[in-house]
N, C-alpha and C positions, 0 to 999 in steps of 0.2 A: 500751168496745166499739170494736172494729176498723172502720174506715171503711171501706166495700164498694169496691172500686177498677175502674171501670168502663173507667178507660185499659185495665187486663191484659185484659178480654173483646174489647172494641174500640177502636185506636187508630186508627182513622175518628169515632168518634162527636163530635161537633160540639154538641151542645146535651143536656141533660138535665133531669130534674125532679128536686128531693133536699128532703129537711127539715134545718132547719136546728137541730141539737141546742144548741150551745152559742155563745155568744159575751161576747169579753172584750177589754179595752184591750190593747193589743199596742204594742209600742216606736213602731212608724210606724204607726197604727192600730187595727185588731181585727182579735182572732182571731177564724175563725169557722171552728166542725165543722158536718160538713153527713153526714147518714145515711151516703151514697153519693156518687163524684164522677168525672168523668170529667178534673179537671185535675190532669195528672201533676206529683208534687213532684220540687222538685230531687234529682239523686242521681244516682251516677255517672259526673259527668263532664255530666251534661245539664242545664240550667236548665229551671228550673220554665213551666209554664204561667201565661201571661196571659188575661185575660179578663174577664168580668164575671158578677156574681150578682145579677139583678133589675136594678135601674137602680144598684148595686154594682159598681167596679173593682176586681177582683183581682191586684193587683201582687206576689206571691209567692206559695208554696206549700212548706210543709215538713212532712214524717215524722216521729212520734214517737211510739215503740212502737206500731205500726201506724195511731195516727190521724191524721186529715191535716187540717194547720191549714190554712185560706187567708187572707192575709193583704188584711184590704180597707180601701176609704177611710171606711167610713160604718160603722154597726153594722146589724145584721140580728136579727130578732126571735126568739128561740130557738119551737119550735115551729111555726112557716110555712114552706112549702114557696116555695122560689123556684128560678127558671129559670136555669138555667148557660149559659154561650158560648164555648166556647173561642177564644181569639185564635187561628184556623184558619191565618194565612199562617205565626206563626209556630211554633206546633207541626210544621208539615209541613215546614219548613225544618228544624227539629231532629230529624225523622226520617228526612232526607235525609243527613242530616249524620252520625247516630247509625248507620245504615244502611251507609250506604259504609263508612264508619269500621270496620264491619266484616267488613267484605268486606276490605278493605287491607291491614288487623290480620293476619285471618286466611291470608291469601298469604304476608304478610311472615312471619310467626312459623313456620309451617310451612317456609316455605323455609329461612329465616335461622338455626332452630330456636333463635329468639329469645324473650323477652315483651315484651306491653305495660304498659309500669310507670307511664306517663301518658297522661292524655287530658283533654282541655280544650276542650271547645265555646265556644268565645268567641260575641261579636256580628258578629265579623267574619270570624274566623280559626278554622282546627281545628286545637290541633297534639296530638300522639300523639309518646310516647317508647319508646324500644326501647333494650333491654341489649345490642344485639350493632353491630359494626363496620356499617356496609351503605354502598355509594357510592350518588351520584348516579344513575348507568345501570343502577345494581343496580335503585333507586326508579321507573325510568322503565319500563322491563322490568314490573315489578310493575303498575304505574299503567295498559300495554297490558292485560295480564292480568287487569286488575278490570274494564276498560271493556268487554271482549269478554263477560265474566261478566253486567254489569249490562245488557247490549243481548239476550243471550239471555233475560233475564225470569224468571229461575230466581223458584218462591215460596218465602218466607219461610216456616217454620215453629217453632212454640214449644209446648214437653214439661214435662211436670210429672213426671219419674222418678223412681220408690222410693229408698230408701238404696240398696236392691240393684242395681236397673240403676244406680245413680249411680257405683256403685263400678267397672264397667266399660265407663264412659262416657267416651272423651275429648272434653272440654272445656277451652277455657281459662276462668282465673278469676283475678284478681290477689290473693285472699283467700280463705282457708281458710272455709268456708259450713256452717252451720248451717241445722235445719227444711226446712219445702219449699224447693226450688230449683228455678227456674225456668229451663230450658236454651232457648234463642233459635239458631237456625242457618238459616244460607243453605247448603242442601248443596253441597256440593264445591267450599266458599269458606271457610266458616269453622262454629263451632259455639262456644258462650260463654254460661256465665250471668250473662245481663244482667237487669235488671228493667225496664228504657228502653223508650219507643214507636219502633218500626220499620216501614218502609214494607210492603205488605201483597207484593210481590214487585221482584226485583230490576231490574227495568226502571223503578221508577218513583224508584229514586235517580238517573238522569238521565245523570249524567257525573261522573265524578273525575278531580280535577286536582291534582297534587302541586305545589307553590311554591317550596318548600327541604326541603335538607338539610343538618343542621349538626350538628356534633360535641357531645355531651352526653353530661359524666360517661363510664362507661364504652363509652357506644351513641350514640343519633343520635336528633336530635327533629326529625321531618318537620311541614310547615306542608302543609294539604291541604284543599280545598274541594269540595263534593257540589252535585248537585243545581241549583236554583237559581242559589247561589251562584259554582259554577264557571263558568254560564254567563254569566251578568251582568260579573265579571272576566275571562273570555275574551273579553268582549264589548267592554269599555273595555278593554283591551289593544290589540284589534285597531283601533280607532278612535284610539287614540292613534299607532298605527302608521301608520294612513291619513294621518293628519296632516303624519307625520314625511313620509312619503313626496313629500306635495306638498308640505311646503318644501323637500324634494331634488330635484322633479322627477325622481323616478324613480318605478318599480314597489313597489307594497305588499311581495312576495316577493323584494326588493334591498334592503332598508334596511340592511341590516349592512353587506351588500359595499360601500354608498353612502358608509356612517359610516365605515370601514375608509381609504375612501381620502381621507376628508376629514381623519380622525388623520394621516395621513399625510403630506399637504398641510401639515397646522398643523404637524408637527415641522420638515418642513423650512423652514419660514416660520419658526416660531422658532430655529433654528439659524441663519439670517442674521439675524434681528434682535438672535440675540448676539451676532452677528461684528461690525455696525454698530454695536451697542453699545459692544463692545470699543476699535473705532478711537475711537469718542467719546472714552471715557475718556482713552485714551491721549496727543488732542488736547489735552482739557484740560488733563492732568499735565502735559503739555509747556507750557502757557499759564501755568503756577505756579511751572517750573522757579526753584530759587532761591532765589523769594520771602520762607521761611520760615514763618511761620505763618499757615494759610489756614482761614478757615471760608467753607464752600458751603451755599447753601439752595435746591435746583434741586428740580424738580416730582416726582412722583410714580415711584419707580423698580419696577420685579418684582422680586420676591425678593430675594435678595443685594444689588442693584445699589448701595444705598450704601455696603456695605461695599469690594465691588469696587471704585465709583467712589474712595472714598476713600482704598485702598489703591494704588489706579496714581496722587494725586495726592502722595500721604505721600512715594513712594519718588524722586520728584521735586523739592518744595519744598524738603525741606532743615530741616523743621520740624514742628510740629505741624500735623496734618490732621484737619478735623471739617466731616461732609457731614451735610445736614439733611435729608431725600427726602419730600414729602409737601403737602399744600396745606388750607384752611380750618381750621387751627388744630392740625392732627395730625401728628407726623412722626415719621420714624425716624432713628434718627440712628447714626452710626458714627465714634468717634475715635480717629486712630493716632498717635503720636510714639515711636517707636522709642527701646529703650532708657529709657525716663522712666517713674518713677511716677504715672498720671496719675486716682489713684485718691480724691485729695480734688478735684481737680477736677470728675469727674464726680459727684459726693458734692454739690456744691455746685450745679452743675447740675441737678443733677434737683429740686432743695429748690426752688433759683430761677422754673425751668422748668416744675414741676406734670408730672416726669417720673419712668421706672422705668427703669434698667439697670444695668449693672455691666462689670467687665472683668477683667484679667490682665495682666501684659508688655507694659504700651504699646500696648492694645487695650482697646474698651468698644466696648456698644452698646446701642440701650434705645430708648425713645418719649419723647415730651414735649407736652403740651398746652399749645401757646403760639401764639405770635406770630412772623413773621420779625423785624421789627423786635425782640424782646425777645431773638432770639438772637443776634444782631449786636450789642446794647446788651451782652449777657451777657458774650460774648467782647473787646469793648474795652475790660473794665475788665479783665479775665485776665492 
């Protein structure tokens, strides 16, 4: 016997009465059938309802050939009637979510004269996939056009049509459908048979907020938030901006032009501290002039710098050069001697050293977990 499904009469209803027909051990659990239920099962892209049966937690919900298992922590007496609760904040979230989602779908697809080939109500996140090309400004354009939609309050409505009107009905559907079908539409946004809980008119999905757009397969998978959600994230957005703002000492509506000119500041701050870098090196090479073979264990270099330092001291000593850059037992290291094989010596070195690199033509370069003293000891018996 089919489970009477009281989510499709109303998705407001909050608490119910049901008897409980069957129940059985279930992988995390029991299963348990109940005459009639108002907790929707997973499907379509929507996670199932939370809640509780009696003094019973309901932590899943699944469909199978029309009966609806609920998956709980305790077992339930077949034949008692016990009282249902839906977890209300997050069902309503998932109609917010399920809701926009169709409004957006439906903008997009009609415009783009695209499908939706995915949709995934996360815990945190909504993303939706489309088969066709769409930009960024394409998404944003779209994202005005749902918000104007959902502020006018348009109601939801949902149709139970014969084959006959079905057949001159458009709707979207991602799947060829059999028996009743159940058509769901926001008019003059979208029309789709879904079997999902939807909010009762379009003013009470709140707000949609698009996140990204990114290239997928043929089309684009947008990241997008409704309702609650968008609010809450525009919320810690905006707070995170306040933030930024007072360690700028500037205006909330400057932060970028703030950060713009502080990038701009640090390049040119770092363009003199490679100049000043630069002269270093070139100091020291000159300090090596000669000498022939030279190993350096100097502190902590950026990027390249021991290769650079070592190559302005290599083209100077006259010998072998090997710079160490780093401090509490970690370094990096860069060796040059022109013209020389110096490929079992780093071979031995990094065995010695508890180190990894390699090289080519009188070049290496690599890490080493040691000691200055053990590289100085290393290189005096060399």
């Amino acid at each position: 016997m089919e489970t009477e499904k009281l989510y499709d009469q109303d998705a407001y209803l909050q608490t119910f009465d049901a008897r409980v027909l069957s129940c059985q051990s279930g992988k995390d659990g029991y299963l348990v059938e109940l005459d009639r239920t108002a907790f929707y099962p997973e499907g379509g892209g929507q996670p199932a309802d939370h809640g509780t049966l009696g003094d019973v937690s309901v932590t899943d919900v699944h469909e199978k050939d029309g009966v609806i298992l609920h998956s709980c922590t305790a077992p339930l007496t077949p034949g008692e009637t016990v009282r249902g609760v839906i977890d209300w904040q997050r069902r309503f979230d998932h109609m917010q979510q399920h809701s926009g989602e169709h409004i957006v779908s439906g903008m997009l697809c009609s415009t783009f004269h695209c499908d939706n080939v995915g949709f995934h109500l996360g815990a945190d996140i909504v993303t939706i996939d489309y088969n066709a090309p769409i930009t960024w400004e394409d998404v944003l354009a779209v994202e005005a056009r749902a918000n104007a939609y959902i502020w006018e309050d348009h109601p939801f409505q949902v149709s139970y049509p014969t084959p006959q009107e079905l057949e001159t009905l458009e709707y979207r559907s991602k799947k060829a459908l059999t028996g009743q079908v159940r058509i769901t539409s926001f008019p003059g946004a979208d029309t789709c048979a879904c079997c999902g809980t939807h909010v009762s008119s379009s003013g009470q999905v709140g707000l949609v907020k698009f996140l990204s757009c990114q290239k997928f397969r043929s089309g684009v998978r947008l990241e997008v938030l409704c309702g609650k959600r968008a609010l809450d994230w525009l919320s810690a957005a905006w707070e995170q901006n306040r933030s930024i703002a007072q360690a700028l000492s500037v205006k909330e509506n400057t932060t970028f032009a703030a950060l713009q000119r502080l990038q701009a500041e640090l390049a040119e701050t770092k363009q003199r501290c490679a100049a000043l870098e630069e002269e270093s090196f070139l100091r020291t090479a000159h300090d090596y002039a000669g000498k022939g073979d030279v190993t350096l264990v100097v502190p902590p270099l950026q990027g390249d710098g021991a290769r650079r330092l070592c190559d302005a001291v290599s083209r100077e000593c006259g010998g072998r050069c090997a710079v160490f850059s780093g401090e509490n037992g970690s370094y990096r290291y860069a060796i040059i001697h022109a013209g020389q094989d110096i490929r079992s010596l780093v071979q031995s070195l990094n065995a010695a050293l508890n180190g990894r690199g390699g090289g080519r033509d009188g070049f290496a370069q690599g890490t080493v977990q040691t000691t200055e003293e053990s590289i100085h000891a290393f290189f005096a018996q060399v």
